[in-house]
Backbone as a chain_set.jsonl record, in Angstrom:
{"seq": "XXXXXXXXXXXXXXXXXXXXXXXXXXXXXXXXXXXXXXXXXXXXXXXXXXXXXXXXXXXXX", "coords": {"N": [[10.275, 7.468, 4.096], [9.06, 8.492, 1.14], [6.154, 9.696, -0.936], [5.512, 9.209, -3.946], [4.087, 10.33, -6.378], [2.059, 10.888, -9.155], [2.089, 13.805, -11.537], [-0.411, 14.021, -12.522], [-2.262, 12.512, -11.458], [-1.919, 14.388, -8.995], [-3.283, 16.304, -9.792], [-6.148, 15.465, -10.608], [-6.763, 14.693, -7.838], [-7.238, 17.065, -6.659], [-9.039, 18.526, -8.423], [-11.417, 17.138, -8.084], [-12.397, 13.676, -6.892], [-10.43, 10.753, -6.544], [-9.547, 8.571, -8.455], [-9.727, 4.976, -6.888], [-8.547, 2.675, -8.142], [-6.463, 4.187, -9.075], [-5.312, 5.353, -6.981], [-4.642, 3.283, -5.31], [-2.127, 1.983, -6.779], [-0.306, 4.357, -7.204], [0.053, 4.146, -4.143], [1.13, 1.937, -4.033], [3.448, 1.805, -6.142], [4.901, 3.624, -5.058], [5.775, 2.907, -2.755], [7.426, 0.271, -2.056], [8.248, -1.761, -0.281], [6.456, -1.296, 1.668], [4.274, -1.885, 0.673], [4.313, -4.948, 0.089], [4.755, -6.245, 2.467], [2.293, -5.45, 3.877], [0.599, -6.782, 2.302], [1.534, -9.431, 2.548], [1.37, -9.376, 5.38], [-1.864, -9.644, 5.325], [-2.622, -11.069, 3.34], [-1.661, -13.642, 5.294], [-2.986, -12.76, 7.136], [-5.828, -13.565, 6.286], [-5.5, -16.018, 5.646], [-5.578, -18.035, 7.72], [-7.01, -18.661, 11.017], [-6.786, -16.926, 12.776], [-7.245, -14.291, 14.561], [-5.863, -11.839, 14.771], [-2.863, -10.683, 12.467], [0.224, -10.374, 12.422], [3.502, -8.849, 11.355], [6.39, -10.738, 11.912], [9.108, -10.906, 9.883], [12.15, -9.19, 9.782], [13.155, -5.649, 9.128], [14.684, -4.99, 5.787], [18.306, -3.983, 6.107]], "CA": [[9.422, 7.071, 3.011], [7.855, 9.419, 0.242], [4.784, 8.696, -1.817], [5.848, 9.616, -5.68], [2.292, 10.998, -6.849], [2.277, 11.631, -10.9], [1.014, 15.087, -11.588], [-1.928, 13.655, -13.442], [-2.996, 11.928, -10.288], [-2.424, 15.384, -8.162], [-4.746, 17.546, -10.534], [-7.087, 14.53, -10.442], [-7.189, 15.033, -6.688], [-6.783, 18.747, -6.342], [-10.185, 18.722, -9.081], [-12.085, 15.955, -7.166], [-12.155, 12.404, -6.01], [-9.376, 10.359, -6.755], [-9.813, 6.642, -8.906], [-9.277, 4.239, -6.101], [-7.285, 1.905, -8.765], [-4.712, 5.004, -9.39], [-4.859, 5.945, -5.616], [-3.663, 2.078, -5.007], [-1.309, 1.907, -7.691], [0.44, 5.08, -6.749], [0.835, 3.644, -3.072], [2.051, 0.313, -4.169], [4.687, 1.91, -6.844], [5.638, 4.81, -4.748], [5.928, 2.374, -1.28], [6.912, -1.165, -2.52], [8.549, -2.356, 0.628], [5.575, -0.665, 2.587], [2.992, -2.56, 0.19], [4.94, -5.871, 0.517], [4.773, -6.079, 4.517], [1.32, -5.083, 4.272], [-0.09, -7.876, 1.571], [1.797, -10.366, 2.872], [0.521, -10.092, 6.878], [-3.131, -9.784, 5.156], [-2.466, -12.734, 2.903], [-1.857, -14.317, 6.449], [-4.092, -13.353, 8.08], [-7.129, -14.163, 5.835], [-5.74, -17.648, 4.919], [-6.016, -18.36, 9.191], [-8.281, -18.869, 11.552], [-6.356, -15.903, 13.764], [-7.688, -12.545, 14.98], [-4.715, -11.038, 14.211], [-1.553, -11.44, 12.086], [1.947, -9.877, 12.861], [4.891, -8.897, 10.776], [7.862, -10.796, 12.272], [10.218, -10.373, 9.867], [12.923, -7.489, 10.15], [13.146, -4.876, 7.853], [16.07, -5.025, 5.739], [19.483, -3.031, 6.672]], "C": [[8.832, 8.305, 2.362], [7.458, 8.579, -0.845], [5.293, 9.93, -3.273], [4.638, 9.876, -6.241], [2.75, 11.459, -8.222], [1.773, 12.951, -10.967], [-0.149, 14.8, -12.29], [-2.909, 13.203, -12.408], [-3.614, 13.248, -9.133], [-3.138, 15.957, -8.697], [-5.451, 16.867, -10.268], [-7.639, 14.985, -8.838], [-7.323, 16.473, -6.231], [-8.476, 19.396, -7.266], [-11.503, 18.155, -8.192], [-11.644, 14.599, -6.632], [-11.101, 11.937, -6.735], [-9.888, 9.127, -7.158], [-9.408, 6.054, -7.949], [-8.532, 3.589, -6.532], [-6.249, 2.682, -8.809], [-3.933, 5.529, -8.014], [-3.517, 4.516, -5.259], [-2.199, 1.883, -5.701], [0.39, 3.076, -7.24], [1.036, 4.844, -5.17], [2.205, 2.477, -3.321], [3.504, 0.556, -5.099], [5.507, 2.496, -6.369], [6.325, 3.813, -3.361], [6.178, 0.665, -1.292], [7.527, -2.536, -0.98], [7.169, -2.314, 1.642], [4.591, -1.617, 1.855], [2.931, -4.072, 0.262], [4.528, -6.761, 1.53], [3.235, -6.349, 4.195], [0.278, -6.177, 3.66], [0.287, -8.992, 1.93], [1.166, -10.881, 4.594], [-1.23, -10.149, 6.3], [-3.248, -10.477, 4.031], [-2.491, -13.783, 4.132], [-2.458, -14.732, 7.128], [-5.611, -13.657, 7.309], [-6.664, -15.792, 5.381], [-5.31, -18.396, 6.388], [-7.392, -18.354, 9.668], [-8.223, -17.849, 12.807], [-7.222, -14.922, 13.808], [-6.792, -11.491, 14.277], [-3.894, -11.238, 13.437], [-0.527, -9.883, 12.576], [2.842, -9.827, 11.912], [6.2, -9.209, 11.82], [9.192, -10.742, 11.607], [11.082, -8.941, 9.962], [12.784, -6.984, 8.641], [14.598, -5.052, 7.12], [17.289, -3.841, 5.885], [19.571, -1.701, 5.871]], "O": [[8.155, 9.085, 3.031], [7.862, 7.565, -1.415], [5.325, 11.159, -3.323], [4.367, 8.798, -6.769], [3.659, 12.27, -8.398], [0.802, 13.125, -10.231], [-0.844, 15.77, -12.592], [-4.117, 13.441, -12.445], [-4.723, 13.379, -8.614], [-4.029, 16.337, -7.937], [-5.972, 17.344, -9.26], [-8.733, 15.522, -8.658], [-7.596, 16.636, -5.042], [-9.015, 20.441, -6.902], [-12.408, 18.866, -7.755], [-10.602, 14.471, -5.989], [-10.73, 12.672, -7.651], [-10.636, 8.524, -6.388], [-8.283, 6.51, -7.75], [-7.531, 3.453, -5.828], [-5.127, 2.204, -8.638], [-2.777, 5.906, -7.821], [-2.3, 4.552, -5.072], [-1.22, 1.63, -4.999], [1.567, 2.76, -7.068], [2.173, 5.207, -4.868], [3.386, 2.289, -3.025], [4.485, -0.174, -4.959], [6.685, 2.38, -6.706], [7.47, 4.115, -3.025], [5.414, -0.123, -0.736], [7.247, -3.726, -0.838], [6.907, -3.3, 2.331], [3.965, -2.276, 2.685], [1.844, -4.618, 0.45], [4.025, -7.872, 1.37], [2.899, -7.532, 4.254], [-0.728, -6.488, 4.297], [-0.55, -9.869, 1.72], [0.747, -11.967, 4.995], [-1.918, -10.841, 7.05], [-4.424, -10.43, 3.67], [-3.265, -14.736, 4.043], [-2.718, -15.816, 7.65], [-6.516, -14.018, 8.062], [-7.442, -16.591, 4.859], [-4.653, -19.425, 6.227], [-8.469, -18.156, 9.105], [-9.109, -17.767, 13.658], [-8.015, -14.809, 12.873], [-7.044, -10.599, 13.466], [-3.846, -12.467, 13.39], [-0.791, -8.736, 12.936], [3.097, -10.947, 11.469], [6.866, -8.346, 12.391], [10.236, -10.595, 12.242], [10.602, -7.831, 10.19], [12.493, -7.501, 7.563], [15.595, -5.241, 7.817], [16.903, -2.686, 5.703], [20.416, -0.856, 6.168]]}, "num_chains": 1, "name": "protein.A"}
């Protein structure tokens, strides 16, 4: 996996703090399988009554 960072975003961070909307944005465009996985077990698990949730499916080939 690599994270695709715009250069507008790295000066941004390299100056100071980073927008949390462009931080997200840049995960979710750069990592979309990785962001996927990750919204879907915490879609899960907040619409339960679980502790936990789990990714059981596989990754694909």
């Amino acid at each position: 996996m690599s994270l695709a960072v715009p250069p507008s975003l790295l000066q941004a961070a390299e100056t100071g703090p980073v927008d949390d909307e462009a931080f997200v944005a840049c995960v979710r465009d750069s990592l979309p399988y990785a962001w996927q996985v990750v919204s879907r077990v915490a879609a899960e698990l907040e619409s339960s009554d679980a502790d936990f949730a789990d990714n059981v499916v596989p990754p694909p080939s």
